[in-house]
Backbone and ligand atoms as CSV (ligand in chain L), in Angstrom:
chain,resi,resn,atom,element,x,y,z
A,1,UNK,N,N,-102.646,-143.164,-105.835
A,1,UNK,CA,C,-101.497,-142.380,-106.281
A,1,UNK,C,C,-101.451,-141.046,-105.534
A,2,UNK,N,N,-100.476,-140.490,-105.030
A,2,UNK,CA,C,-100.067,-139.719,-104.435
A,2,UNK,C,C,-100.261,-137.927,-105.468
A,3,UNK,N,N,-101.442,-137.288,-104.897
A,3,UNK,CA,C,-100.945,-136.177,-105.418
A,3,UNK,C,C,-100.338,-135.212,-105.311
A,4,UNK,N,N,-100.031,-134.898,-107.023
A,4,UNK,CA,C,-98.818,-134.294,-107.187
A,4,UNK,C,C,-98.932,-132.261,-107.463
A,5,UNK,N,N,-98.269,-131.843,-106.282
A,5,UNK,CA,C,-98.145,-130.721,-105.350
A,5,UNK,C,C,-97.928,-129.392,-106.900
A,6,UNK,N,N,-97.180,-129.915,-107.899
A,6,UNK,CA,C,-96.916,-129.275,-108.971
A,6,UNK,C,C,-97.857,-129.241,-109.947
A,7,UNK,N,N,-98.718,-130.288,-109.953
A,7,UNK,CA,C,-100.005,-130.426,-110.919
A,7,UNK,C,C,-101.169,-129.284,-110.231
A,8,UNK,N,N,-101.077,-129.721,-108.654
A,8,UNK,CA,C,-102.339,-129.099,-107.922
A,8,UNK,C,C,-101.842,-127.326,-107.734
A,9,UNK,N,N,-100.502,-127.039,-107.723
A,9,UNK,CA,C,-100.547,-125.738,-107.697
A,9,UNK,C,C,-100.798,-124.764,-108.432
A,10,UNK,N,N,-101.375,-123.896,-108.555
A,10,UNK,CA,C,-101.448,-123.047,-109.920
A,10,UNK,C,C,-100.088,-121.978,-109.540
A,11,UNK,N,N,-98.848,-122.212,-110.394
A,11,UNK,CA,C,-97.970,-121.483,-109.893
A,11,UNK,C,C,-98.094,-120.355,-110.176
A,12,UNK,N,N,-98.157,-119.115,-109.337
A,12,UNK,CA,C,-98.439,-117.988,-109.522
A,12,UNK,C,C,-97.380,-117.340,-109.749
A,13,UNK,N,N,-98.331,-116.329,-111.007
A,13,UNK,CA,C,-97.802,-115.038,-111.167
A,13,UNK,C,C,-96.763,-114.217,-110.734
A,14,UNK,N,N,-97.397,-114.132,-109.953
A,14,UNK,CA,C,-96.215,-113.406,-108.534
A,14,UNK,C,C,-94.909,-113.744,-108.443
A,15,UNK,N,N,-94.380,-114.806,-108.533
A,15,UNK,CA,C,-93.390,-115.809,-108.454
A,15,UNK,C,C,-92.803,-116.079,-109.870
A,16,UNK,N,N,-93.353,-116.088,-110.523
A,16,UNK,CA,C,-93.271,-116.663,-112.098
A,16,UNK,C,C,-91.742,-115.433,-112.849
A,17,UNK,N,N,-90.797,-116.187,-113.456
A,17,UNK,CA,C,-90.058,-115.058,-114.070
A,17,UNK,C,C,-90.178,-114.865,-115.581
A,18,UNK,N,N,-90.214,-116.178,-116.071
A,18,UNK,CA,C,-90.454,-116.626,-117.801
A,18,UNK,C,C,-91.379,-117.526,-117.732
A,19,UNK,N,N,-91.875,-117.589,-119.032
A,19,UNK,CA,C,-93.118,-119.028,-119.267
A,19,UNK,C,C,-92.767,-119.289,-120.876
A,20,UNK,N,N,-93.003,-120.517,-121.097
A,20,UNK,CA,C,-93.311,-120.463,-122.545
A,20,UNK,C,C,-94.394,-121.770,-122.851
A,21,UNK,N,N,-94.643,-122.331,-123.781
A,21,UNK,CA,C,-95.362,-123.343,-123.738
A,21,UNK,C,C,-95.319,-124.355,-123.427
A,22,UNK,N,N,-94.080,-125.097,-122.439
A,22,UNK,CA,C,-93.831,-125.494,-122.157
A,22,UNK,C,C,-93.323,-126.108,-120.502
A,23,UNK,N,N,-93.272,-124.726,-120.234
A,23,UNK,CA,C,-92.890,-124.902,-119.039
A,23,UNK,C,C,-92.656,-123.092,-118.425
A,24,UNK,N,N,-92.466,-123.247,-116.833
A,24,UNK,CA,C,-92.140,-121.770,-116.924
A,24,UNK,C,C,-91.063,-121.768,-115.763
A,25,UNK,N,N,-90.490,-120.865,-115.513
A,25,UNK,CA,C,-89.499,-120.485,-114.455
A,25,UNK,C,C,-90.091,-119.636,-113.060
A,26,UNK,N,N,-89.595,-120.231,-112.311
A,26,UNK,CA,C,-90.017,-119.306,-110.731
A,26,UNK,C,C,-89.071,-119.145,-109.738
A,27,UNK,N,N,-89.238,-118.412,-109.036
A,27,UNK,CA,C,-88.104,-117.762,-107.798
A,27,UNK,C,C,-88.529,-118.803,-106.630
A,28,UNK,N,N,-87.714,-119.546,-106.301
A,28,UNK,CA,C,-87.964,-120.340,-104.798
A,28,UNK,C,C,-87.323,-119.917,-103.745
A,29,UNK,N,N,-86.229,-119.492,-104.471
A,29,UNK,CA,C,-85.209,-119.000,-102.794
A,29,UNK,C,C,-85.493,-119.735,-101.654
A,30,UNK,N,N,-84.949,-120.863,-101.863
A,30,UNK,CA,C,-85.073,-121.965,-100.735
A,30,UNK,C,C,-83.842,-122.820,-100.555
A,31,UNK,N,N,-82.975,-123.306,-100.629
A,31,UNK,CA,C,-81.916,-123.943,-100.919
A,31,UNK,C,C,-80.637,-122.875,-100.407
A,32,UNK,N,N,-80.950,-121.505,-101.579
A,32,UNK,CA,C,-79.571,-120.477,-101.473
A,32,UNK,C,C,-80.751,-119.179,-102.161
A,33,UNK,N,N,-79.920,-118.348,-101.565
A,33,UNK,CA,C,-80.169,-117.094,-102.388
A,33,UNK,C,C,-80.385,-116.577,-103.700
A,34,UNK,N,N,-81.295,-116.787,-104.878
A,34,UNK,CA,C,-81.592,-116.837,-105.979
A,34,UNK,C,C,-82.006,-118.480,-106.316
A,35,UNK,N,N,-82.069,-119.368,-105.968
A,35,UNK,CA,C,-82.404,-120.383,-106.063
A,35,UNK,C,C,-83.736,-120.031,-107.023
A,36,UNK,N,N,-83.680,-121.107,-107.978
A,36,UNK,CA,C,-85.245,-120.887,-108.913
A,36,UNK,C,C,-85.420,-122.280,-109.378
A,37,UNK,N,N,-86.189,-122.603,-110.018
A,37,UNK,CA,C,-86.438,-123.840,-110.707
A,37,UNK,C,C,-87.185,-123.836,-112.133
A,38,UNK,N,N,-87.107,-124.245,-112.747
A,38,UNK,CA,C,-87.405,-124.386,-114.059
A,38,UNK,C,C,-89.091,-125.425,-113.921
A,39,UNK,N,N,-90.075,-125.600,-114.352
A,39,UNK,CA,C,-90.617,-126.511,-114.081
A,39,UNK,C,C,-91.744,-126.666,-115.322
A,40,UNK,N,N,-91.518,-127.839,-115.806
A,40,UNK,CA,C,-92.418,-128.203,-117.067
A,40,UNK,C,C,-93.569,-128.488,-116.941
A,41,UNK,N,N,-94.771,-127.749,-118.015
A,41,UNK,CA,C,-95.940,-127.753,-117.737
A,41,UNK,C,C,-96.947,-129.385,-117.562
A,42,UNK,N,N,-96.763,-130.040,-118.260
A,42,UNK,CA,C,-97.187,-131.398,-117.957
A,42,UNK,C,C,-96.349,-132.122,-117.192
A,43,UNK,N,N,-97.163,-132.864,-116.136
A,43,UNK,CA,C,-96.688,-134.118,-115.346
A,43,UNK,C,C,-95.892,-135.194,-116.424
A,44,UNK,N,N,-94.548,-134.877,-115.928
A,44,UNK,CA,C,-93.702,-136.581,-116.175
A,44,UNK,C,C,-92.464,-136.189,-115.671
A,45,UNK,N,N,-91.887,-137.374,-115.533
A,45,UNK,CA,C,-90.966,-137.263,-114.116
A,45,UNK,C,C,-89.854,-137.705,-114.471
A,46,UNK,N,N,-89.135,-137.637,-115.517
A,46,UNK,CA,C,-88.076,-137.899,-116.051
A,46,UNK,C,C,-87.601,-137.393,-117.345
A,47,UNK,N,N,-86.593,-136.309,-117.658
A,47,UNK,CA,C,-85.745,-135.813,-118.682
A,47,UNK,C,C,-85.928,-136.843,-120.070
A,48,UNK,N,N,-86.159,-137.950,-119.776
A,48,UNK,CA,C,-86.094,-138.918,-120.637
A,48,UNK,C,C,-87.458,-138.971,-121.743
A,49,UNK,N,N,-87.991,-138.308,-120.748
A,49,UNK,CA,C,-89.896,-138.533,-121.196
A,49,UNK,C,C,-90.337,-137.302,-122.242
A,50,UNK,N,N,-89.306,-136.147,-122.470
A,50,UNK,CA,C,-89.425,-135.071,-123.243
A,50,UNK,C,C,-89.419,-135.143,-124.480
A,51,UNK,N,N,-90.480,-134.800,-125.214
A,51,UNK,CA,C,-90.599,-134.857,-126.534
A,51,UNK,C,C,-89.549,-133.519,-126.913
A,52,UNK,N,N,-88.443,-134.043,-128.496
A,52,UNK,CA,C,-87.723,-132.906,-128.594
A,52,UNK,C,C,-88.356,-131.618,-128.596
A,53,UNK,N,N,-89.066,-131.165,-129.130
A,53,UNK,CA,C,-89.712,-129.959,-128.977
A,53,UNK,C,C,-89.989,-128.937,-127.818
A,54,UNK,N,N,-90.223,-130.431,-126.629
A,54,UNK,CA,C,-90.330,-130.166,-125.235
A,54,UNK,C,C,-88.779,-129.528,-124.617
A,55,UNK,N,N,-88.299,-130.561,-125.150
A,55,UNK,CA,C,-86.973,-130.341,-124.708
A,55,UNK,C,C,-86.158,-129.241,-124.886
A,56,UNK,N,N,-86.319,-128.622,-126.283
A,56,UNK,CA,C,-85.917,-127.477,-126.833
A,56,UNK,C,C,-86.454,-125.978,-126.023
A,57,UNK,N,N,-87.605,-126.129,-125.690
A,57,UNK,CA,C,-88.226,-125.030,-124.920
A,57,UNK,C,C,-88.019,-124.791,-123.524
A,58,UNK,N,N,-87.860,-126.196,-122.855
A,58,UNK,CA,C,-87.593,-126.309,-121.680
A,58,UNK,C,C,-85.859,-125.870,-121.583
A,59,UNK,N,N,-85.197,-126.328,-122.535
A,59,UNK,CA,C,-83.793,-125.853,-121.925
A,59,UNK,C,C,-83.662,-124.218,-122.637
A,60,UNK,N,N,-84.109,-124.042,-123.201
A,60,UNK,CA,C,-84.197,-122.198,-123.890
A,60,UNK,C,C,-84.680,-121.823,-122.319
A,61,UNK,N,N,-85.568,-122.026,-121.909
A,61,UNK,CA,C,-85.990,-121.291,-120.601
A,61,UNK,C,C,-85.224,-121.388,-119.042
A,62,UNK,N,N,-84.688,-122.646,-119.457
A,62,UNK,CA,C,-83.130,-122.847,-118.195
A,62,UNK,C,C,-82.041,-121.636,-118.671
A,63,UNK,N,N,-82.025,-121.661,-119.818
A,63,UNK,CA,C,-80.978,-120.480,-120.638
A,63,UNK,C,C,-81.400,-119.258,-120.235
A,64,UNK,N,N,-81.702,-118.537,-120.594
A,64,UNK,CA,C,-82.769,-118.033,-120.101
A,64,UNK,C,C,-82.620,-117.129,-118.753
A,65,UNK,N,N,-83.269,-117.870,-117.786
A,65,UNK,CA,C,-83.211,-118.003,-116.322
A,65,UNK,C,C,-81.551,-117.823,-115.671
A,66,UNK,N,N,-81.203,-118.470,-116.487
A,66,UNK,CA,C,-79.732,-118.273,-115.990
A,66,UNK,C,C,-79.070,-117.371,-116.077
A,67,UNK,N,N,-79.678,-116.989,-117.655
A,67,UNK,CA,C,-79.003,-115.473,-117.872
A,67,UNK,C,C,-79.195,-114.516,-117.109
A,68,UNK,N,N,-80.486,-114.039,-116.642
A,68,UNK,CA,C,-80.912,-113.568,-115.954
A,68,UNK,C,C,-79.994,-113.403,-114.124
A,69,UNK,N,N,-79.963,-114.564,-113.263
A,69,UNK,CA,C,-79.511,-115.083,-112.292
A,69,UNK,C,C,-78.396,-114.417,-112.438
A,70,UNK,N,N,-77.406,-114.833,-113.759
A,70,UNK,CA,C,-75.758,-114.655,-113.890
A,70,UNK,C,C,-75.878,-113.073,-113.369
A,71,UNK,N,N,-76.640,-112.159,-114.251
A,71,UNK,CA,C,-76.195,-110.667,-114.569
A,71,UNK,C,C,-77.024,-110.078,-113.141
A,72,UNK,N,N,-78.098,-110.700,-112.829
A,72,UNK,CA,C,-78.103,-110.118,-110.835
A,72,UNK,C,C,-77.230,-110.247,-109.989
A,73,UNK,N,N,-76.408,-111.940,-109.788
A,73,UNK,CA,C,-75.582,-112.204,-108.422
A,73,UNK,C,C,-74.302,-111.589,-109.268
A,74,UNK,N,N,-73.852,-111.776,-110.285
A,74,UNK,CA,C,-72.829,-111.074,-111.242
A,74,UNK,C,C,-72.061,-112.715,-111.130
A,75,UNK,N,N,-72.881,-113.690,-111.206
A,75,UNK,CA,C,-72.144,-114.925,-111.152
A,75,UNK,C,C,-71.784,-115.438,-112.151
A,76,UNK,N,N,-70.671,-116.703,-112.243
A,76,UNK,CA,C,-69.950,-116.924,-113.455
A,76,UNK,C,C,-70.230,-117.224,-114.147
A,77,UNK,N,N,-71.049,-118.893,-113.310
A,77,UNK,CA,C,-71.973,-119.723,-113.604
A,77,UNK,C,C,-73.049,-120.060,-113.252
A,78,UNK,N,N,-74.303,-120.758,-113.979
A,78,UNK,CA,C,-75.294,-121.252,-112.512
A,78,UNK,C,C,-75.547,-122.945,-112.604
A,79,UNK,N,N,-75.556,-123.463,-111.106
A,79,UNK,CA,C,-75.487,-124.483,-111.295
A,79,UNK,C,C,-77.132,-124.988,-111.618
A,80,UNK,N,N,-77.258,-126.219,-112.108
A,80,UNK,CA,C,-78.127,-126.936,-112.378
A,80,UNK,C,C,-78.875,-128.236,-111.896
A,81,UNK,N,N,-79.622,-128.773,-111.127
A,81,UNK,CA,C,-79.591,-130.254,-111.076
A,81,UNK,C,C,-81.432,-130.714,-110.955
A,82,UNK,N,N,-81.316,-132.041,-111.169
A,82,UNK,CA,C,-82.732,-132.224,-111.517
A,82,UNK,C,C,-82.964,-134.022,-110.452
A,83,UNK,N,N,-83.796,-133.359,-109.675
A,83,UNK,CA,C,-83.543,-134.651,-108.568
A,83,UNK,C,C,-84.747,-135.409,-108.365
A,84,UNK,N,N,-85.777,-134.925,-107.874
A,84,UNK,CA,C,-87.443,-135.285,-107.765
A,84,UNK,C,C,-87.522,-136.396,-107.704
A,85,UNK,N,N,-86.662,-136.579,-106.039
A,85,UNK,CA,C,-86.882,-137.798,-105.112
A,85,UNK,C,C,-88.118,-136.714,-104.538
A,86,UNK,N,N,-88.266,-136.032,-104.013
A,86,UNK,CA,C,-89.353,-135.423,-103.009
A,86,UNK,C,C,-90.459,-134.830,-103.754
A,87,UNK,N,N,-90.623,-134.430,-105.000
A,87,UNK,CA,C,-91.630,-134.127,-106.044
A,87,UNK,C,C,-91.127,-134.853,-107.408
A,88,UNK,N,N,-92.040,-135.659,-107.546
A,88,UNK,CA,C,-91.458,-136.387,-108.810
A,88,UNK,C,C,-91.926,-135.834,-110.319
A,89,UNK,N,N,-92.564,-134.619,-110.067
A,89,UNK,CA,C,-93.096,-133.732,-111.368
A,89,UNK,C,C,-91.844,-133.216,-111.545
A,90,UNK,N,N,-91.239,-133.210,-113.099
A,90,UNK,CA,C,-89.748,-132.919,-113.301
A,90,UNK,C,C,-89.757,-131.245,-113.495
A,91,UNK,N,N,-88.669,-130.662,-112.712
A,91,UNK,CA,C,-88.160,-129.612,-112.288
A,91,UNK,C,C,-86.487,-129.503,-112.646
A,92,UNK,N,N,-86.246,-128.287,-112.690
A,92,UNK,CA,C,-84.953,-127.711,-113.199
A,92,UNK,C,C,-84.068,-127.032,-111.806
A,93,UNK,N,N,-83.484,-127.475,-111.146
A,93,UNK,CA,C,-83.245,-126.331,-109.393
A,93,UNK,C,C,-82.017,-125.827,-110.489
A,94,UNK,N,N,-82.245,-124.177,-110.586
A,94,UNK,CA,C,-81.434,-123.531,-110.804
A,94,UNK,C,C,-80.193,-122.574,-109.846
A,95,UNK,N,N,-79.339,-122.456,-109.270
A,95,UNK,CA,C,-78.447,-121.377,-108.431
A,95,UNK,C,C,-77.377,-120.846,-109.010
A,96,UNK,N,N,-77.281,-119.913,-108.894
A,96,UNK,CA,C,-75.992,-118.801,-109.162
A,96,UNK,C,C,-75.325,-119.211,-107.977
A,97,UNK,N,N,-73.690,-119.214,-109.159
A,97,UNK,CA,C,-72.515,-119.648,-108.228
A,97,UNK,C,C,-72.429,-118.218,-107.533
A,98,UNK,N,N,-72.540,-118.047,-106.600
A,98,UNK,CA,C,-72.181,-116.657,-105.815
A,98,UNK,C,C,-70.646,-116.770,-105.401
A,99,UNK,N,N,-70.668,-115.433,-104.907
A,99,UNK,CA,C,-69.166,-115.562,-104.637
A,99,UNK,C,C,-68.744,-116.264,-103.239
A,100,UNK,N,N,-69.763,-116.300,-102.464
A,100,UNK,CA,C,-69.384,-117.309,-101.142
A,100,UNK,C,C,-69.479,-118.625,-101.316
A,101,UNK,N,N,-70.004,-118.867,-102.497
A,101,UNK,CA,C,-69.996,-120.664,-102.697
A,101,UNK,C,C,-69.040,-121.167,-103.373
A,102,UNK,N,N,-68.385,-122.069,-103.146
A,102,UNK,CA,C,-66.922,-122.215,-103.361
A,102,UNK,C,C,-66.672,-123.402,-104.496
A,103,UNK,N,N,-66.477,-123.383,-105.071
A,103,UNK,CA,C,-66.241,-124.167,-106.155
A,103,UNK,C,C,-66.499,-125.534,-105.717
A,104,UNK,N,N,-67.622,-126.000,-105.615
A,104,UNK,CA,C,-67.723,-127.075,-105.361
A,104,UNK,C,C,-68.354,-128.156,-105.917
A,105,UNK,N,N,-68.504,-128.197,-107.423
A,105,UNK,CA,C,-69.190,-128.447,-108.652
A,105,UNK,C,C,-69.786,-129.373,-108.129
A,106,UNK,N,N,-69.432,-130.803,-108.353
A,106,UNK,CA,C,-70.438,-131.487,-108.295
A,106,UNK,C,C,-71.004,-132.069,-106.928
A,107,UNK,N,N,-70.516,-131.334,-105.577
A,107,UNK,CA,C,-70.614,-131.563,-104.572
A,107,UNK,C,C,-71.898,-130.576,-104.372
A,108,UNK,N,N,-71.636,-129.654,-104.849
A,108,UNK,CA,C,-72.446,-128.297,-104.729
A,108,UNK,C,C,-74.078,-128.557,-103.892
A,109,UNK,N,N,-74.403,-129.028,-104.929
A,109,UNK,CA,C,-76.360,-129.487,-104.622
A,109,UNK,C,C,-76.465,-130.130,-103.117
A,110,UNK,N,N,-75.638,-131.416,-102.751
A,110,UNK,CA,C,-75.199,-131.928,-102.285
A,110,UNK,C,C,-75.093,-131.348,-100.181
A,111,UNK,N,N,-73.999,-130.448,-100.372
A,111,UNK,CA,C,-73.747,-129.285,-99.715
A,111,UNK,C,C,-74.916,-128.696,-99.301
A,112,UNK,N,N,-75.432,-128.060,-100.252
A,112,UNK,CA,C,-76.337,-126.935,-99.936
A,112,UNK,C,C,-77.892,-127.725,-99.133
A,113,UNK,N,N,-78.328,-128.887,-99.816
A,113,UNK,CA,C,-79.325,-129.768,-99.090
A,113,UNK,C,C,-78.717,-129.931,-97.708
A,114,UNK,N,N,-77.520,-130.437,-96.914
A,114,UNK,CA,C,-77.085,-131.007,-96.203
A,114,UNK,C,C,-77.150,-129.525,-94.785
A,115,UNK,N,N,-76.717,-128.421,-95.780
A,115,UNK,CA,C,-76.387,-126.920,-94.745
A,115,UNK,C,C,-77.430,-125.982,-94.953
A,116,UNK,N,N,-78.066,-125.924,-96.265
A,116,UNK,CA,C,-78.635,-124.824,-96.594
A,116,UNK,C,C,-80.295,-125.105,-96.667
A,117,UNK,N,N,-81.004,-126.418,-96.568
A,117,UNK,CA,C,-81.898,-126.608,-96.984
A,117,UNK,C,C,-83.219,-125.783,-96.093
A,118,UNK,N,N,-83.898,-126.368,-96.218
A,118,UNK,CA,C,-85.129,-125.531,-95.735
A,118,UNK,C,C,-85.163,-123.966,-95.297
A,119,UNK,N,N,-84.653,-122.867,-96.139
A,119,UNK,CA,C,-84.745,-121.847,-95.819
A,119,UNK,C,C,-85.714,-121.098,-95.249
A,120,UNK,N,N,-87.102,-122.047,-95.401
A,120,UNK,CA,C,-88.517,-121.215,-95.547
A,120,UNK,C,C,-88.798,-119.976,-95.529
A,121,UNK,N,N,-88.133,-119.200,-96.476
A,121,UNK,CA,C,-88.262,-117.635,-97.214
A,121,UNK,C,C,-89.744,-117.534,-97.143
A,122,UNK,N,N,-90.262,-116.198,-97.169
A,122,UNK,CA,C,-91.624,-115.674,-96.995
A,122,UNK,C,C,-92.029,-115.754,-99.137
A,123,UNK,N,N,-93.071,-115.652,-99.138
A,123,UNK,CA,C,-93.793,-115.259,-100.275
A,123,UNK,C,C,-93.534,-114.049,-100.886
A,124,UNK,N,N,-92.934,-112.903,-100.262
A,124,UNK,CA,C,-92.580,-111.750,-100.238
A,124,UNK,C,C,-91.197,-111.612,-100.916
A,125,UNK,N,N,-90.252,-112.561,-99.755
A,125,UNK,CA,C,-89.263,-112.118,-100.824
A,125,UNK,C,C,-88.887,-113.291,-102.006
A,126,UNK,N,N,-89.757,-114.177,-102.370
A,126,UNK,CA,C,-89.473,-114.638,-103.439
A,126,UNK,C,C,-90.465,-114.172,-104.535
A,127,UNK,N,N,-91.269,-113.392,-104.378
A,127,UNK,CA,C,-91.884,-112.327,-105.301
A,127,UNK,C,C,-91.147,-111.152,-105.971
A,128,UNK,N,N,-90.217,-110.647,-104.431
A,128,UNK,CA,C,-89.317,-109.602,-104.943
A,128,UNK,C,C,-88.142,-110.428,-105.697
A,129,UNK,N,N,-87.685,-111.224,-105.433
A,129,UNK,CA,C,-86.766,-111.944,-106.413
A,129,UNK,C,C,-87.063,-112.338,-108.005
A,130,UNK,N,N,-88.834,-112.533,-108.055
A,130,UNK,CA,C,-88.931,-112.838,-109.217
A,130,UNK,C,C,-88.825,-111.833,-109.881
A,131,UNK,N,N,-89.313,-110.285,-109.348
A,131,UNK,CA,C,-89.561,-108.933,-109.928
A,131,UNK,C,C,-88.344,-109.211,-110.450
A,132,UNK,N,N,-87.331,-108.901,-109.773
A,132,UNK,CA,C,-86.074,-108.209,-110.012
A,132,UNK,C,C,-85.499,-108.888,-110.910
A,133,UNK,N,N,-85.402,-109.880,-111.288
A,133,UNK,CA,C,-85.124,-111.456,-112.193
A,133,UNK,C,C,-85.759,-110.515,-113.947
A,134,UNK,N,N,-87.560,-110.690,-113.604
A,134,UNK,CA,C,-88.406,-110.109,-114.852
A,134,UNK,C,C,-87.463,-109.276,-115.287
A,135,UNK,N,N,-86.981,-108.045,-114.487
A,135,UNK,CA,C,-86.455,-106.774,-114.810
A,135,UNK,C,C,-85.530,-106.804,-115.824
A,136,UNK,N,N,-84.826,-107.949,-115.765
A,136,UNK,CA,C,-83.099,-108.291,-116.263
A,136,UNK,C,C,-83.403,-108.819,-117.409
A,137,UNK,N,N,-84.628,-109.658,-117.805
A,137,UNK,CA,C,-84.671,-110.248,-118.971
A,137,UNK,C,C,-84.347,-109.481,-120.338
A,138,UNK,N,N,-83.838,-109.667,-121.238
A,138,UNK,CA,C,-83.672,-108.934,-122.573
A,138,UNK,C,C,-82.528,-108.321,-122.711
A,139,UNK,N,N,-81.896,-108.013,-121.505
A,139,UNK,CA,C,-80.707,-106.960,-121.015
A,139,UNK,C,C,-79.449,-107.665,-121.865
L,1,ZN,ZN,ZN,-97.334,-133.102,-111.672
């Protein structure tokens, strides 16, 4: 069995914006600009596999995260999608609709893999992204 990159990482601190017992939120900035992901603390690889409880915590912390995202880019919405063809440990890819991304709902994810993917952002500034993220919480 193939190991899994989300089990073996200890996601750091640094990066980290929310946690709860369940799962925690981090700055990737990889995809687009504020890009984050949601990512649940135990290995399983499908939405389906969430005990309600799980479920309840995990989407409070997408909530959350978003709020956060909305009141930095000053965006409307943020989009959401959950794919883990390439990491199959289930993850949340969070983005703020910015104002250069064009209404492109369900094309959106889509798009951005096809034009935007592999940003390979430094460690640096997705640290400063998480700061600035922490900052906003509660607001
Ligand atoms: Zn895993």
């Amino acid at each position: 069995m193939k190991e899994c990159p989300f089990c073996r990482e200890n996601h750091g601190k640094s990066t980290m914006i929310l946690e709860n017992e369940y799962a925690i939120s981090t700055a990737v900035d990889y995809f687009r600009e504020g890009h984050c992901c949601v990512i649940i603390k135990k290995h399983k690889t499908s939405i389906s596999q969430l005990e309600p409880e799980e479920s309840i915590a995990v989407f409070d912390l997408i909530s959350k995260t978003s709020k956060v995202l909305e009141i930095k880019y000053k965006a409307t919405k943020t989009y959401m999608l959950v794919i883990g063809d390439q990491v199959e440990h289930l993850h949340f890819h969070l983005i703020p609709k910015h104002d250069t991304l064009c209404s492109m709902g369900i094309y959106c994810f889509g798009k951005l893999f096809e034009t935007e993917g592999e940003r390979h952002t430094s460690i640096e500034r997705k640290e400063k992204l998480a700061q600035e993220l922490r900052s906003l919480v509660k607001k």
